[in-house]
C-alpha positions in Angstrom: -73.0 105.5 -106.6 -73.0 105.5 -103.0 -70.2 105.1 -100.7 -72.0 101.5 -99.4 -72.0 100.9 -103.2 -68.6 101.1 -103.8 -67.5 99.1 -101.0 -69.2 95.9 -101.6 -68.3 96.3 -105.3 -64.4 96.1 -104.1 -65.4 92.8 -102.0 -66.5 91.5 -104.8 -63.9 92.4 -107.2 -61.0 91.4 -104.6 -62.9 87.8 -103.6 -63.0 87.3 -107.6 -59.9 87.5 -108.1 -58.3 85.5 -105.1 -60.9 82.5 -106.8 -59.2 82.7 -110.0 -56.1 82.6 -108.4 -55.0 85.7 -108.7 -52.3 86.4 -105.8 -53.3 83.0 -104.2 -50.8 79.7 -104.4 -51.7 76.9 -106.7 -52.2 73.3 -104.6 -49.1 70.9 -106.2 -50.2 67.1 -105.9 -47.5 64.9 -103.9 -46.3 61.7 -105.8 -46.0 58.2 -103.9 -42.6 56.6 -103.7 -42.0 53.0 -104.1 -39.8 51.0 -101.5 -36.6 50.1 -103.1 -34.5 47.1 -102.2 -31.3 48.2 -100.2 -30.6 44.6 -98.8 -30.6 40.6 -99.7 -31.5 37.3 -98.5 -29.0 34.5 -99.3 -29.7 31.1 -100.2 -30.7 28.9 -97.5 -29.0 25.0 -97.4 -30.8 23.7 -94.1 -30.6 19.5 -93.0 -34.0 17.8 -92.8 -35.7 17.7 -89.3 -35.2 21.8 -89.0 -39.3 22.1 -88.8 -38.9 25.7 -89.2 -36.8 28.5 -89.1 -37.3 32.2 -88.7 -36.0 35.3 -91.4 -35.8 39.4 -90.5 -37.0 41.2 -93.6 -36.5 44.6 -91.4 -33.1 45.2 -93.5 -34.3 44.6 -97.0 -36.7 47.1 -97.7 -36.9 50.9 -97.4 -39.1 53.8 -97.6 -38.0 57.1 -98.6 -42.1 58.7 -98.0 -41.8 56.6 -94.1 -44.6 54.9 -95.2 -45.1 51.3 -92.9 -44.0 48.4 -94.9 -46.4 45.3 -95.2 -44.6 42.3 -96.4 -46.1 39.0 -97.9 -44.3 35.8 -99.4 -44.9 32.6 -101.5 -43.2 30.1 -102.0 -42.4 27.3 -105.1 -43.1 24.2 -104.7 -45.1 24.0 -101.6 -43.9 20.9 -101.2 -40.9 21.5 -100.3 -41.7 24.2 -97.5 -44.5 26.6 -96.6 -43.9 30.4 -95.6 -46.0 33.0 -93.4 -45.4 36.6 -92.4 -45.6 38.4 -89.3 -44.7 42.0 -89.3 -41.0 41.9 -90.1 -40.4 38.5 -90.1 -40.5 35.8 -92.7 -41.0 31.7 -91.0 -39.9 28.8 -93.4 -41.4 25.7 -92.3 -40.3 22.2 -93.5 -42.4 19.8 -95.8 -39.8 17.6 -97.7 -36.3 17.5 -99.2 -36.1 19.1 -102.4 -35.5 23.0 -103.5 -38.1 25.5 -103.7 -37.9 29.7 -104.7 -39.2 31.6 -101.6 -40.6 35.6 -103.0 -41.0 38.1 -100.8 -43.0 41.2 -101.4 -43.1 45.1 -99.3 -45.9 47.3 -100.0 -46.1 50.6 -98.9 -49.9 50.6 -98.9 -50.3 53.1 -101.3 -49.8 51.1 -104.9 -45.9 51.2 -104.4 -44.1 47.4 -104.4 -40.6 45.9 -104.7 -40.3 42.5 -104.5 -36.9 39.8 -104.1 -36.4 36.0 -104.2 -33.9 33.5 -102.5 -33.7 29.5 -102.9 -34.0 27.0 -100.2 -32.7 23.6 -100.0 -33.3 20.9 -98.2 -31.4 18.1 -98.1 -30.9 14.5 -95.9 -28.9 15.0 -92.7 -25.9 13.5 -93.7 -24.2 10.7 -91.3 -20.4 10.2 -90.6 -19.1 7.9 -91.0 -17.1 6.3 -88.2 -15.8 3.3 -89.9 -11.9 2.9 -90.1 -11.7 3.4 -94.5 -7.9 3.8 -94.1 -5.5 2.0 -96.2 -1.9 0.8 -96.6 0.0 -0.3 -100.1 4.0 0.2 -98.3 5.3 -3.5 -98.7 6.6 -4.5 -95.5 10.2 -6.6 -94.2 10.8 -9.6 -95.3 12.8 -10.9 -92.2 13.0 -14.7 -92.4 15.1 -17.2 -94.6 12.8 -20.4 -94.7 14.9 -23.4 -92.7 14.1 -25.9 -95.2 15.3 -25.5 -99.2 12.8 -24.7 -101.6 11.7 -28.4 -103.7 10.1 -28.0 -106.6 9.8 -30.6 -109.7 7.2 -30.0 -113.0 6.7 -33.0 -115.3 4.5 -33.5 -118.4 2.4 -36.8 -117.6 0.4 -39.1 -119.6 -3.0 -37.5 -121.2 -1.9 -34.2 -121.6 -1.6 -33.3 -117.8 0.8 -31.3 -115.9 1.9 -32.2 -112.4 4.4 -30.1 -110.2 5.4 -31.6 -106.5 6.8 -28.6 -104.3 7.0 -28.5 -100.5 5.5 -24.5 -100.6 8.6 -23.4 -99.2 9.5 -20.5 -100.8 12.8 -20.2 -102.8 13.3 -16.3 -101.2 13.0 -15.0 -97.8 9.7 -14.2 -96.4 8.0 -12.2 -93.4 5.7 -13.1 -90.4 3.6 -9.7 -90.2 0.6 -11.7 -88.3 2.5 -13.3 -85.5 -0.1 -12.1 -82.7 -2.4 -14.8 -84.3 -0.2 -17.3 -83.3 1.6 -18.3 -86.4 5.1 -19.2 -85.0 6.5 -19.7 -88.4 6.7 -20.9 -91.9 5.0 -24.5 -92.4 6.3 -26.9 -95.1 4.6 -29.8 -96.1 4.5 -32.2 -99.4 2.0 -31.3 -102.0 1.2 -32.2 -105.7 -1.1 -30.3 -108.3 -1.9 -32.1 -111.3 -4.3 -30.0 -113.9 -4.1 -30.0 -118.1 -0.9 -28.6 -120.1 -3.4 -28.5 -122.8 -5.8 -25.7 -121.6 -8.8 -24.4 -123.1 -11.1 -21.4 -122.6 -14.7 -22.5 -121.0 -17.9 -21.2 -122.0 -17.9 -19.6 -118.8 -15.3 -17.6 -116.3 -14.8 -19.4 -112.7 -15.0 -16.9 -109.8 -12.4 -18.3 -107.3 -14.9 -17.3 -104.2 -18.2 -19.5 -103.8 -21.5 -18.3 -103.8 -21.4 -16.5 -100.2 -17.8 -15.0 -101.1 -16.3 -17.8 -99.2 -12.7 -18.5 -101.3 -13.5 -21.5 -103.2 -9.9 -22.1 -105.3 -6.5 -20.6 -105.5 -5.9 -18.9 -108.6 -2.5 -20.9 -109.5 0.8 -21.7 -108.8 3.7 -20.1 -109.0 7.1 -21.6 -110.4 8.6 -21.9 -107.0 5.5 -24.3 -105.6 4.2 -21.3 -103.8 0.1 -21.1 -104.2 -1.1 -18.0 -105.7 -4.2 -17.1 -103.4 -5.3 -13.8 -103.7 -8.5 -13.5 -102.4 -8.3 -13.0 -98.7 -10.1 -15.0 -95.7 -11.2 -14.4 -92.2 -10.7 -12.6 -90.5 -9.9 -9.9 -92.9 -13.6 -9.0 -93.5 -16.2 -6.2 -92.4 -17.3 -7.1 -89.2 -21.0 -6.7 -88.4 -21.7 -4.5 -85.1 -24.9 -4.5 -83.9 -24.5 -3.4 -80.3 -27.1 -5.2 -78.9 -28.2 -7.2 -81.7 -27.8 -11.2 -82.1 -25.7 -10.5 -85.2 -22.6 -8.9 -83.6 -19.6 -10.0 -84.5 -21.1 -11.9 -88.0 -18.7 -11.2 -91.1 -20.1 -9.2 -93.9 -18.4 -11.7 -96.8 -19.5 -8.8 -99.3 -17.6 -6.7 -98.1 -13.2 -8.0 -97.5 -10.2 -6.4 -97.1 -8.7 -6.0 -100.7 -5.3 -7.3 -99.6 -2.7 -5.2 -102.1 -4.2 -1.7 -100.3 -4.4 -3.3 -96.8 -0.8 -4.7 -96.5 -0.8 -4.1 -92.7 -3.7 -5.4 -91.7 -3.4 -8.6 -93.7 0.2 -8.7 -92.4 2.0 -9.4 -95.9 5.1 -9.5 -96.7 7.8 -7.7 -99.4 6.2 -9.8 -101.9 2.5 -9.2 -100.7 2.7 -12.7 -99.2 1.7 -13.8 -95.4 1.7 -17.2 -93.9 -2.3 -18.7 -93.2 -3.3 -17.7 -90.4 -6.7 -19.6 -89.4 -6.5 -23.0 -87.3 -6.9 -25.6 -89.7 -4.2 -28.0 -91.8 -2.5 -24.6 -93.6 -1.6 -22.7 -90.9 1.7 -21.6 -91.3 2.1 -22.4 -95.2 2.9 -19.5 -97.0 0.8 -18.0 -100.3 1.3 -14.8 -102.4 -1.6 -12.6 -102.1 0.0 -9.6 -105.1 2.6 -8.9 -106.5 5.3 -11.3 -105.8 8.2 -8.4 -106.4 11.0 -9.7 -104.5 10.6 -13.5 -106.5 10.2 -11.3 -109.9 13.3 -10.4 -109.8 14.8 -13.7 -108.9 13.7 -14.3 -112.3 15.2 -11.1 -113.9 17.1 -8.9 -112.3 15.0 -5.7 -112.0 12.0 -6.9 -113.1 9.8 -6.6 -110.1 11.4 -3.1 -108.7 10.7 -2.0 -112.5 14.6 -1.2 -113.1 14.8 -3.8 -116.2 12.2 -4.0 -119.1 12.2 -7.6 -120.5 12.5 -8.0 -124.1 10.4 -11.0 -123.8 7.7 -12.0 -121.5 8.6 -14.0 -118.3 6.5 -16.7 -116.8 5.7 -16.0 -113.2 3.1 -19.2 -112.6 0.1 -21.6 -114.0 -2.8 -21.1 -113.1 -5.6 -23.6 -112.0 -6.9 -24.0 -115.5 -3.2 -24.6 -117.0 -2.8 -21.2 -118.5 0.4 -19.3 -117.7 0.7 -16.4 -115.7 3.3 -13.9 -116.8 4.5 -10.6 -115.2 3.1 -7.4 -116.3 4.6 -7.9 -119.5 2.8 -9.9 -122.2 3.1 -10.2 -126.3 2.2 -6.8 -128.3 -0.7 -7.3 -130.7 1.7 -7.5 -133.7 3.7 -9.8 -132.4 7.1 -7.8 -132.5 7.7 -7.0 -128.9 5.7 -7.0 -125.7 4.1 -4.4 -123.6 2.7 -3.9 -120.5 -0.5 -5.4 -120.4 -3.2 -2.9 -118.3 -6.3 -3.9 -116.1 -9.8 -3.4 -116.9 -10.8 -2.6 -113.1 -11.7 0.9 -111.8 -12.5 2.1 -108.6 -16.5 3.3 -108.4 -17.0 6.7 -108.1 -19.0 8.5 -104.9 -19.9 6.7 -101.5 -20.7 2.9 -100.6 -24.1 2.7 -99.6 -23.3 1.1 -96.1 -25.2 2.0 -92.6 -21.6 1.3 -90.9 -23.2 -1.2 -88.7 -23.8 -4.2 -91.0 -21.8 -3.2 -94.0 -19.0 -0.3 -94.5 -19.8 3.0 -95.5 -17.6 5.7 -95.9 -15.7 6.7 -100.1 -15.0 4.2 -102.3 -11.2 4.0 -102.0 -10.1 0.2 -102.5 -10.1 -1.0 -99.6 -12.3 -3.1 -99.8 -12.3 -5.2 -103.0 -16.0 -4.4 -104.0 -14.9 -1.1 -104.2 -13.7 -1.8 -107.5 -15.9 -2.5 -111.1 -14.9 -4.4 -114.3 -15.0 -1.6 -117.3 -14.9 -3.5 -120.4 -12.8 -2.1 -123.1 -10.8 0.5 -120.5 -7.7 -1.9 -120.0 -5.8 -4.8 -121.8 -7.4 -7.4 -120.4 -10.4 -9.2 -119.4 -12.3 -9.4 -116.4 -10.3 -12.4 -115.2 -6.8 -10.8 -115.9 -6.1 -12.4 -118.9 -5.9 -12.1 -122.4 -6.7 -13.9 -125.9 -3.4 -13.9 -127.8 -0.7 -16.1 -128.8 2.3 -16.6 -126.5 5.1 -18.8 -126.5 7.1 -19.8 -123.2 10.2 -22.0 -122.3 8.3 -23.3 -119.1 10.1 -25.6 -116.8 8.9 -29.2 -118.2 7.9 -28.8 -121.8 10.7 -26.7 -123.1 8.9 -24.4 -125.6 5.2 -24.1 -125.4 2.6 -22.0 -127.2 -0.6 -20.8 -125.9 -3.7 -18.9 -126.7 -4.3 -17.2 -123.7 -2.9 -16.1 -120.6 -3.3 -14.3 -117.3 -1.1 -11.0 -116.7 0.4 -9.7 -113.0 -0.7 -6.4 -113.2 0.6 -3.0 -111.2 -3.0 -1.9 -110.5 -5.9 -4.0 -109.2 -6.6 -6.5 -108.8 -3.0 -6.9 -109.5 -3.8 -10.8 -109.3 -7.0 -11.7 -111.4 -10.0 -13.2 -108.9 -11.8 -15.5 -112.3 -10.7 -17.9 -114.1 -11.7 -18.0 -118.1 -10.8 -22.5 -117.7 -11.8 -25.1 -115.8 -9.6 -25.2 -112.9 -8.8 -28.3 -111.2 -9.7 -30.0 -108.4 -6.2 -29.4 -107.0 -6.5 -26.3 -106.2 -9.9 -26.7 -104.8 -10.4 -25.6 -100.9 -14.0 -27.2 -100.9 -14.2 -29.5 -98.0 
C-alpha cells in the first residue's frame, strides 16, 4: 500500500468515527418551562357609573426560561362587564350591576400556560342619607301642678251606656315641653263621653287614623277624664322638601313621629303626655300620648316605675268602644294570677325605602311609627292591643264588672294600641 494510500485510509477511519460519535458530544434537547403564578388579584367591589377601570398583570406571572408573556382574559357573565388586554394590563369595563368571574391567562408562547381568576361586583352607588333618624325615649320634667282640681264623675245610664263628665284636668302634675308653639298653659274645659258599658267585639278593627292617616278618634279615656290619644298630629310628621318644587313643605301623613321614641320632639311629659298644640278649640288641653307612669302609680304605688307587681290587674281607662284598658298586667290564661301581657309589634328589619326628599329614608329604628309591623302570634295580644279573655274589674260606677276582652298598656310599642276591635263612639270622634 502506498504512503497516499494509507493516508486517506486514516481520514476515513478518523471522520467515521467522529460520525458515530466516537469522541464527539451528544446534542441534549432543552425542555420549555411554564410561567408559574407568584402573585394575585383580589376581588374587585366597584359602585355603578365606574365605566372602566384599569388592572397590572406585570406582578402575577413569571418566567423562569425569560420567555415574553402574552396575557388574555374572559370574563362571566358578559353582562356584567367586558375585559380586553393590552400588554400588561387587564381593562374592566362596566355593563350592569351584578357579579361576574374575570380569568386571566399568560402564555409563554411556546405551549406553556398558568392561568388565575378574581370576582367583580358591581353594585348601586349607595346614597346617605341625610335625614335626621335620631330618637329620644328619656321621659322628661313634669313641672306644673294644674290650677284647677281634677273633676271627674262615671255613672251607669239608661240602655246600657256609660257616661263620665271630667274637666281633662289632670289629677297629677304635668309638663309644658312645647311652649315655643305658643301653648301658655294647661286648658280646662267641661266635657262628657257617653259610649256602651256593654261592649262587644265588631266584625271588624277601627284604625283610629282616617284614610290619609289624619287622627280620626282617641283611643279612650282614662280614669282621671284625661283622653288617651296616642297617635300624633301636625306638626310631628315627615316633612316634604322639594327644593324648588311646589310641594315643599307638604306633610308625608305616612310617615309620623312615633311619639314614645320621640319624646323631645313631641314635647311630652313624665307621663308621655303634652298639651295640644295646633290653633283650634283644644289647644292647651292635655292628653296621654304612652305610658301614663307617673298616674300608674297614683293607682298603686310602684306600678308604673315597675317597683310593685300587682296581684290583680288595675284598670288604667275605657276605651272608645267600652272595653277597659288595664296596665301591663292582664289575667293569666288559667285564671290563677296575671302576667304581663306582651305586644305583637316588631320593628322591620333593613332600610325604609325613602328618597329623603318626599319620604324618610335612613334604618328602620322606630321613629317613625311605620317603622313597626304587626307579627301575629309573636306577643300576647292582638293587633289592636288587646286581648280575648275574661276579666273582672271594680270600675268606678258599676262596682264589679266582667268582660271578654280588653286592651293592655304595654312596655314596648305601640305601648298604646292605634285599633280598636269595637265600635267606638261618636264621643270620641275628632271628625269635623
Amino acid at each position: 500500500m502506498t504512503k497516499i494510500s494509507t493516508y486517506l485510509l486514516g481520514i476515513i477511519l478518523i471522520s467515521s468515527m467522529t460520525s458515530c460519535g466516537g469522541d464527539g458530544d451528544d446534542p441534549v434537547d432543552e425542555v420549555n418551562a411554564s410561567p408559574e403564578l407568584v402573585g394575585s388579584l383580589d376581588d374587585l367591589n366597584l359602585t355603578a357609573g365606574f365605566q372602566s377601570t384599569t388592572v397590572s398583570l406585570a406582578s402575577v406571572f413569571t418566567d423562569s426560561d425569560g420567555d415574553e408573556l402574552i396575557f388574555s382574559a374572559t370574563s362571566s357573565p358578559s353582562s356584567v362587564i367586558t375585559v380586553a388586554v393590552s400588554g400588561s394590563n387587564l381593562t374592566i369595563s362596566e355593563v350592569s350591576t351584578g357579579n361576574a368571574l374575570v380569568t386571566i391567562i399568560a402564555s409563554d408562547g411556546n405551549g406553556g400556560n398558568a392561568s388565575t381568576d378574581f370576582s367583580v361586583t358591581i353594585t348601586e352607588e349607595s346614597t346617605v342619607c341625610s335625614n335626621d333618624n335620631s330618637i329620644n325615649v328619656e321621659n322628661t320634667m313634669c313641672d306644673n301642678t294644674p290650677a284647677t282640681d281634677n273633676e271627674y264623675t262615671e255613672t251607669l245610664e239608661a240602655n246600657d251606656m256609660r257616661k263620665i263628665v271630667t274637666n281633662r284636668v289632670p289629677d297629677h302634675d304635668y309638663g309644658n315641653q312645647i311652649a315655643n308653639m305658643g301653648v301658655t298653659g294647661l286648658v280646662s274645659t267641661t266635657e262628657t263621653f257617653t259610649f256602651t258599658a256593654k261592649p262587644s267585639l265588631a266584625m271588624n278593627s277601627t284604625d283610629i287614623l282616617d284614610e290619609n292617616n289624619r287622627p280620626a278618634y282617641d283611643y279612650g279615656i282614662a280614669l282621671n277624664g284625661v283622653p288617651i290619644d296616642p297617635a300624633p298630629a301636625e306638626p310631628f310628621i315627615f316633612t316634604v322638601d322639594n327644593p324648588g318644587g311646589q310641594n315643599d313643605g307638604e306633610y308625608n301623613w305616612d310617615w309620623v313621629f312615633e311619639p314614645n321614641n320621640n319624646r323631645t320632639a313631641v314635647g311630652l311629659d313624665c307621663n308621655t303626655a303634652h298639651l295640644q298644640p295646633t290653633d283650634n278649640n283644644s289647644k292647651g288641653l292635655i292628653h296621654y300620648h304612652g305610658d301614663m307612669v307617673v298616674y300608674a302609680n297614683s293607682l298603686l304605688a310602684g306600678l308604673g316605675d315597675g317597683t310593685t307587681e300587682p296581684t290583680s290587674s288595675v284598670q288604667i281607662g275605657w276605651a272608645s268602644d267600652g272595653f277597659p284598658i288595664v296596665y301591663k298586667y292582664g289575667p293569666n290564661a288559667a285564671g290563677n294570677g296575671v302576667e304581663v301581657l306582651e305586644s305583637s309589634y316588631q320593628l322591620k328589619t333593613g332600610e325604609r325605602p325613602g328618597d329623603g326628599m318626599t319620604e324618610p329614608c335612613g334604618e328602620y329604628n322606630g321613629k317613625y311609627t311605620n317603622d313597626y309591623e304587626f307579627v301575629s302570634g309573636s306577643g300576647d295580644l292582638d293587633e289592636c292591643n288587646g286581648i280575648q279573655r275574661s276579666i273582672t274589674l271594680s270600675t268606678p260606677a258599676g262596682g264589679s264588672e266582667t268582660f271578654s276582652y280588653f286592651y293592655v298598656i304595654t312596655d314596648e310599642f305601640p305601648v298604646i294600641g292605634r285599633c280598636i276591635s269595637g265600635t267606638p263612639a261618636d264621643d270620641f270622634s275628632k271628625k269635623p
